[in-house]
N, C-alpha and C positions, 0 to 999 in steps of 0.2 A: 667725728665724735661729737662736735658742739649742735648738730641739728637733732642728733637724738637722745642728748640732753636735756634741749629743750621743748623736744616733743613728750620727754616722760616729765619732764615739772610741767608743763600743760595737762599732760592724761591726769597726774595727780593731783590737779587743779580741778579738774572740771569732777572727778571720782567724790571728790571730796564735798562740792556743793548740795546745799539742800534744792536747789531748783531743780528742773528734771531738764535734761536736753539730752535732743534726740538729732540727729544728721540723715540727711536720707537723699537721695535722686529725685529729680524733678522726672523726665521719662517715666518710669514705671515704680514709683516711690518704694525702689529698695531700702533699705536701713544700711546705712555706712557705719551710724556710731552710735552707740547710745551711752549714757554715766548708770551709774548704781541706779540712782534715783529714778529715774523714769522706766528702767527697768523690775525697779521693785514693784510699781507702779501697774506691770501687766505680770506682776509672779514669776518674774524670770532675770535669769542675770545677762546683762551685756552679752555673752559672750554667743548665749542658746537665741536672740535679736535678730543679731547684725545677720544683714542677707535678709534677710524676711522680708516683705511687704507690708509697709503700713496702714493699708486698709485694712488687711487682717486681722489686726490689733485694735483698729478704732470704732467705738460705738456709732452710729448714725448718724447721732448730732457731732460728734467729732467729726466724721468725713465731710458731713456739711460743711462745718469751719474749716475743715483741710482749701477743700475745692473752691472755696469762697475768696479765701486767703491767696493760693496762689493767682487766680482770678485775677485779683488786684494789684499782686507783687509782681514788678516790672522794671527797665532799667531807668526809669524815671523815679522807682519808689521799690527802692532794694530792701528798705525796714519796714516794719508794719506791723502794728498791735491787732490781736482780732480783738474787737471791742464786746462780745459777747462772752462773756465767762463759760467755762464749760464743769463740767463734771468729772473731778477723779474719779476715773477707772474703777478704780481698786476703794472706794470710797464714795456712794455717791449724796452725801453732806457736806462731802468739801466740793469746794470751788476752785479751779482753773483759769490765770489768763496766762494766753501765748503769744509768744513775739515771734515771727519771724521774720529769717534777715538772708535774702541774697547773697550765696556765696561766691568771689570769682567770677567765671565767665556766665554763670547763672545754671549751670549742668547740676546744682546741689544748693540745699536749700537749709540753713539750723534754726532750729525750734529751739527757744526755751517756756519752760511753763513754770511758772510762781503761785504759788498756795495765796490766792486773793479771800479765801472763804470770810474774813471779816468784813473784809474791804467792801464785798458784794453784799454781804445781807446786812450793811451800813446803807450799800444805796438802796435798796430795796423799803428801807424802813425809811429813807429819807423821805419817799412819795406817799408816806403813810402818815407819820405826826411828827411834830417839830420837837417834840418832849423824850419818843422813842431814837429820832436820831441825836439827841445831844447825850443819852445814855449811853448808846453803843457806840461816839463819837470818842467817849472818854476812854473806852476800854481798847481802842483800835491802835493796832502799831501803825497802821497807817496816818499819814498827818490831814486831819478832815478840819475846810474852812470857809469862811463865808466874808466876801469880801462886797461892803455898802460902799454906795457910791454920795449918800444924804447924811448929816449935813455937809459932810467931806468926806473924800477917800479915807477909809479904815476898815482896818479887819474888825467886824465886828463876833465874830468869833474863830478858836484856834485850837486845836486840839492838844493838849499836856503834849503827847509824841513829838512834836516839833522839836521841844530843846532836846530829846535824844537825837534829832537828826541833823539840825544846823547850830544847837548847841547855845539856843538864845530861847528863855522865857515867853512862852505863850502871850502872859499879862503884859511884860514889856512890846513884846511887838504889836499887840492890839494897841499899846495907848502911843504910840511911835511907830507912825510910819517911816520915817526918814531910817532908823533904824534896817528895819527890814529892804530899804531898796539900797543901803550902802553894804551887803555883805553881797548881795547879786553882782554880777559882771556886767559889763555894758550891753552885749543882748538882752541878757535880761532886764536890765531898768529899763529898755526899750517896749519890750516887749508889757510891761505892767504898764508902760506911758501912754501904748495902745490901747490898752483894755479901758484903762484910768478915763479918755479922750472918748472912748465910741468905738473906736476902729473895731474891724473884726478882728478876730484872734483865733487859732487854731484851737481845737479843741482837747487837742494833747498838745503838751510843749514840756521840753527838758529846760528847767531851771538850773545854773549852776551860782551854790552859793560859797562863799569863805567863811569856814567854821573857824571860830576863836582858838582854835589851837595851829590855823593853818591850813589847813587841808583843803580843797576841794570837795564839794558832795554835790553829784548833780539827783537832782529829784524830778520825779515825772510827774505831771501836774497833770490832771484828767478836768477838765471846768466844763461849766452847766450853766447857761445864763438863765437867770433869775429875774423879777419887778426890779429890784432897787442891785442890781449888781450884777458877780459873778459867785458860785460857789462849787466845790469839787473836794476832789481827794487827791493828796499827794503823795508818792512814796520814794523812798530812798533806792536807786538804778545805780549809785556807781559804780558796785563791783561788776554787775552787770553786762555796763556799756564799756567797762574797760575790757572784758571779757571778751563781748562784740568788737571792740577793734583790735584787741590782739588776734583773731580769729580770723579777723579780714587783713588783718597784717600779715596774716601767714599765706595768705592768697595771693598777696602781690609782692612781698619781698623777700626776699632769698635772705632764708633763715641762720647761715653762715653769716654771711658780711652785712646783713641789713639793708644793702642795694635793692634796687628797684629790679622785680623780674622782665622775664619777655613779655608779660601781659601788663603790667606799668609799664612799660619801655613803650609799649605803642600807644598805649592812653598821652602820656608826657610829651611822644614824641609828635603825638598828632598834633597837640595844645600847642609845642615851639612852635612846626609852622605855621601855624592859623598865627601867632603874631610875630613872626618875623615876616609873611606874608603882608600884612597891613601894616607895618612897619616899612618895610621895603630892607629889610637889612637883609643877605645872606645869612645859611645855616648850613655847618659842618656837620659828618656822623666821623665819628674813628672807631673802628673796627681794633680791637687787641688782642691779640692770642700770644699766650706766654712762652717763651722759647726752652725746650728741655724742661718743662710740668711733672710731665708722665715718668723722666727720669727721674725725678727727684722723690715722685710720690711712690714709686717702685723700690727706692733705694733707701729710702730711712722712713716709710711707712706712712698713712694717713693722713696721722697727728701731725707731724710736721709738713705734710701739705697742707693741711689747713694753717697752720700758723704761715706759712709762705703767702695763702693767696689773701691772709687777714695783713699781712703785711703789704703787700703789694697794692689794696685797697686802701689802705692808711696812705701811703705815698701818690697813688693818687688823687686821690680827694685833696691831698694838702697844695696838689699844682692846679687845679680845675680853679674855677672860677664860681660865686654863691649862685648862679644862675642857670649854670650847666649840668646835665643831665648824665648821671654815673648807673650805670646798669652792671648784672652781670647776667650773660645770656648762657652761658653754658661752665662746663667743668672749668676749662682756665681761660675763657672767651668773653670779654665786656666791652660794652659802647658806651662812648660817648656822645652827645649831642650837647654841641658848644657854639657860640656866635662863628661865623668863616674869620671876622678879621682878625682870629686870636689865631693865626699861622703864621708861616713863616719861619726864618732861621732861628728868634727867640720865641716858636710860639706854643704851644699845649705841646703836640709831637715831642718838641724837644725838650721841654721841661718832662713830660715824664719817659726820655729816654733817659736824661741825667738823672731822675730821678731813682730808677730803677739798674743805674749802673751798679751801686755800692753791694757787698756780698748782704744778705739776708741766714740771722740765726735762726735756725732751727732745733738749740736745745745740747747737752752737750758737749757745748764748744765747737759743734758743727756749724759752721758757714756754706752757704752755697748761692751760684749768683742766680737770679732769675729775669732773662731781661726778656724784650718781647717784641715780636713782629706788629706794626701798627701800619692800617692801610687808611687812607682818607678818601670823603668823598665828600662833595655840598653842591648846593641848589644850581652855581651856576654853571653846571658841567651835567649833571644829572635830572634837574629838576623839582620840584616838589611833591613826587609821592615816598612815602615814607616808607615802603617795602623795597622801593625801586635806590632810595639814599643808603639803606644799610645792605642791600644786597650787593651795590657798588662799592663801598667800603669792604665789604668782605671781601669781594674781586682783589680789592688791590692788596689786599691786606696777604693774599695768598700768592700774589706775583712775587712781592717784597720777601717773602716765605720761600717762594721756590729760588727768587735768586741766591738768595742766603745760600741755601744746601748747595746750590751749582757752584755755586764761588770756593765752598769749604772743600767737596768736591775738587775743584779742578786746582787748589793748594795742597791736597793730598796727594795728587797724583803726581802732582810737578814734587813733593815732598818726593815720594818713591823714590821720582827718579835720579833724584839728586842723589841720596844715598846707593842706589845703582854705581851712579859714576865714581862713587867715591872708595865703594866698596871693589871697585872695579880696580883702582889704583893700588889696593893693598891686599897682596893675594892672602894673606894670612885672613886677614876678613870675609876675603868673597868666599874662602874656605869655610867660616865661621857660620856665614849668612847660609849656606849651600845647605847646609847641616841641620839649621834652624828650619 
């Protein structure tokens, strides 16, 4: 219930934006997804899209920027502006820039596109007259600025838009610097102490600053070095970029419990051993699979399996350690990846066997117990490849499994037979049993 929950307040998130975003396959650039927007965009809704091919849809110079873009985008540089504006489709006076961002294992690729059309024919007129760009500077939602480095560091000019966006006076921050670098975060003052000094500096960079009522706003600063400075456009990204990592959030963590998936589980779990490797310490995997899941999810429904396995997460996270790695790799199946010296008779195992003794509600008034088979495995019995530590872990994890049943097994049977003998002693019974 609770992933496709949150898959429809995402759809109605993304339905709802003015940007245009479009998802597609890197292979043979099918269309996965598109919003109203980007749709409207080629006169057609979402739904007549998806499955198409994106060449089919894009002008020239878009396929250009398509092919350019991925080109570039790689697992070194999973985001990426195309710094060329393009053309609304469906309008060609306005202007388009695209971002796109590596999805997952890189099999899919999202697009978003923002109506820049002031922003561009700001810069267009900036290489033209300094008089034509401080008119259009006034008029632009975007934040357009010009920062001198003679007699001192200052802005020496700031576009009105700023205090809509970090909520601080144009005039005041031109005539106070210290102003403007106390609401930035420490990359950021860093980052202006670069520029401030000489250094180079990247030509886009996300600023995050603290607006007076609190908040967070991270802006994307576009700069152009100039004679006596720097100067550029900024604009307001943080719905944006929180957009972009709830998007990549949904790629690596299981949208139930919030843990880390099987494709975080081997990104993390490659990073533990590279340093417990130059460490010299040992590293454990635990394998978990939950005892009687299937029954319980069979027997009062869904929803209360998920409230089970949101419990069961709860409870172990509170025995783990802040440095140990909490995955969940399947239906009721999750690893751990924890230091080796935390075993033992008081060690992780048995903290979340006691942990997971007590019965768990489900709603009701219904209780029910969910406890769980846990198999171990670490470095100095296995070694360090990281397919080879949790496949070991699973191994054992399903010995410990099969002995269970044998054991319950072989109490059943010796149960039988006891009732046998006993039923044997009392004919009125064994008449009883005979019957049954």
């Amino acid at each position: 219930m609770a992933p496709d929950l949150h898959a429809e307040q995402l759809a109605e998130m993304l339905a709802g934006m003015p940007e245009r975003v479009v998802r597609y396959r890197v292979r043979d650039h099918v269309i996965r997804y598109c919003n109203p927007a980007w749709a409207a965009g080629h006169g057609a809704t979402p739904a007549e899209l998806r499955g198409r091919c994106l060449d089919e849809l894009l002008s020239a110079d878009e396929r250009a920027g398509l092919a350019t873009q991925l080109a570039r985008l790689g697992p070194d540089r999973r985001h990426l502006v195309d710094p060329t504006p393009r053309r609304a489709p469906e309008a060609p006076d306005r202007w388009l820039s695209w971002t796109d961002q590596i999805l997952g294992d890189g099999h899919e690729v999202l697009t978003i596109g923002r109506d820049v059309t002031e922003r561009h024919l700001a810069e267009l007129q900036l290489a033209d007259s300094e008089a034509r760009y401080r008119s259009l500077a006034e008029q632009s939602a975007d934040v357009i600025f010009r920062f001198s480095m003679t007699p001192v560091p200052h802005f020496s000019y700031l576009s009105p838009s700023v205090e809509r966006v970090i909520g601080y006076r144009a005039a005041d921050l031109e005539a106070d610097l210290a102003l403007f670098m106390d609401v930035l975060d420490d990359a950021g003052r860093a980052f202006v102490s670069q520029a401030i000094n000489g250094q180079p500096v990247p030509d886009r960079y996300d600023l995050r600053f603290t607006h007076p009522s609190g908040r967070v706003v991270i802006g994307e600063m576009q700069i152009t070095i100039v004679d006596d400075g720097i100067q550029g456009i900024g604009r307001d990204v943080t719905e944006v970029r929180a957009l972009q990592a709830e998007l990549l959030a949904l790629a690596l963590r299981d949208p139930l419990t919030g843990l880390a998936n099987r494709r975080l589980l081997d990104e993390l779990l490659a990073g533990a051993i590279h340093r417990s490797r130059r460490s010299g310490d040992d590293l454990s995997v635990a394998y978990i699979d939950l005892d009687r899941f299937k029954h319980i999810n069979d027997t009062y429904g869904h929803e209360a399996g998920d409230a089970v396995l949101c419990e069961v997460v709860r409870r172990v996270l509170s025995t783990v350690r802040a440095a140990d790695v909490v995955s969940r790799v399947g239906g009721d199946e999750f690893v751990i990846v924890h230091d080796a010296a935390d075993n033992g008779d008081d060690g992780l195992i048995a903290r979340i066997t006691d942990a997971l003794s007590e019965p768990i509600e489900v709603g009701s008034g219904v209780r029910v117990r969910c406890t769980a088979s846990i198999g171990e495995a670490d470095t100095r019995t296995v070694g360090w490849d990281p397919a080879a530590l949790v496949a070991a872990a699973d191994a054992a994890m399903y010995r410990i499994k099969r002995g269970r049943r044998a054991a319950a097994s072989m109490a059943m049977n010796s149960y039988d037979q006891d009732l046998s003998v006993r039923y044997a002693l009392h004919p009125i019974a064994e008449e009883q049993l005979a019957r049954n």
